[in-house]
Structure formats: structure tokens, C-alpha cells
C-alpha positions in Angstrom: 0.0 0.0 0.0 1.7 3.1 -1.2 1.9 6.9 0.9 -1.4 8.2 -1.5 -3.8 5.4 -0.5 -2.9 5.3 3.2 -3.5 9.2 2.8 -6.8 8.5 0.9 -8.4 6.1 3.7 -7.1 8.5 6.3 -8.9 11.3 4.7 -12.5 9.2 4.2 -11.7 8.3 7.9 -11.7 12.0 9.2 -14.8 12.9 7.2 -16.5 9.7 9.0 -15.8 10.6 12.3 -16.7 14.6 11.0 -20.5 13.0 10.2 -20.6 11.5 13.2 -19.6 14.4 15.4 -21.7 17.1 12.7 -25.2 15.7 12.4 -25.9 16.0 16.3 -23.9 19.1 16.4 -26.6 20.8 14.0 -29.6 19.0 15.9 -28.3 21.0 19.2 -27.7 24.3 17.2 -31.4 24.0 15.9 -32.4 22.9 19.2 -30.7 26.3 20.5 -32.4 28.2 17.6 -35.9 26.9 18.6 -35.6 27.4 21.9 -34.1 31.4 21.2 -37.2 31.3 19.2 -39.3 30.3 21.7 -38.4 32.0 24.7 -37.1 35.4 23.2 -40.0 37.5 22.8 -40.7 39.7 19.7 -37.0 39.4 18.7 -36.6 35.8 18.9 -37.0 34.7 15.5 -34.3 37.5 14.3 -32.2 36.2 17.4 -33.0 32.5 16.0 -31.9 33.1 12.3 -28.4 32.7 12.4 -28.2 29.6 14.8 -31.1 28.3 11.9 -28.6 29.6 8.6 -25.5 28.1 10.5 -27.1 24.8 11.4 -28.4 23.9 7.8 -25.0 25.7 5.6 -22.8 23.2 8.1 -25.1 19.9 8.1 -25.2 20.6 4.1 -21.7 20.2 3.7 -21.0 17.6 6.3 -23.5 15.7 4.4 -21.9 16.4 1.2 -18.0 15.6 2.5 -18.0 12.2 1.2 -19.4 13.0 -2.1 -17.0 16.1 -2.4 -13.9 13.7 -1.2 -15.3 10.8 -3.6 -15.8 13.4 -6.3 -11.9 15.0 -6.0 -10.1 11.5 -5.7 -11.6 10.1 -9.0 -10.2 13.5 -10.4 -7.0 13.5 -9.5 -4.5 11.1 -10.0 -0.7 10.8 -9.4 
């Protein structure tokens, strides 16, 4: 097994574990943006938006890792 391959399964590894960690990270941040929501009066929803932007823009590209990772390794070759 040559240096790029060991370096390939390394890097599918970290995006693993970074799907693991980032899907419950973005179900706590919308969980926080709810409960802003919620319990911040008339400004909650304004207080709410960024926690709501933040949550989806991260879980879409932890979602999208592997398919980005897959995509770039069929591109490039050594």
C-alpha cells in the first residue's frame, strides 16, 4: 500500500468521524435556535436566524463531505 492510499483512507476516515460528530452538532444548534425562538419575545425569530442559517450551511456540507472527497479523488491522479 503506497503513501497516497494510506493518505486516501485517512482522509475518508476524518470525514467519517466529522459526520458523526456534525449531524448532532446541527440538531443542538437547531435545538438552541428553537428554543431562542421560543423564549425570546418579539426578537426571537431574528435572534433564532443565524443559529437556523448556521445549522443547515454546516449539516449541508457535512453531508456532502463524502461525495465532495469521492468526487476529488476520481479527479485527481498521481
Amino acid at each position: 500500500m503506497d503513501v497516497i492510499q494510506q493518505l486516501s483512507e485517512m482522509g475518508y476516515e476524518v470525514v467519517k468521524w466529522l459526520q458523526i460528530l456534525g449531524i448532532p452538532a446541527a440538531a443542538i444548534a437547531f435545538g438552541i435556535g428553537g428554543t431562542i425562538q421560543i423564549f425570546g419575545g418579539s426578537e426571537g425569530l431574528r435572534k433564532a436566524k443565524p443559529w437556523y442559517i448556521g445549522a443547515a450551511i454546516g449539516l449541508i456540507f457535512i453531508i456532502g463531505a463524502s461525495s465532495i472527497s469521492q468526487f476529488i479523488e476520481r479527479k485527481i491522479t498521481f
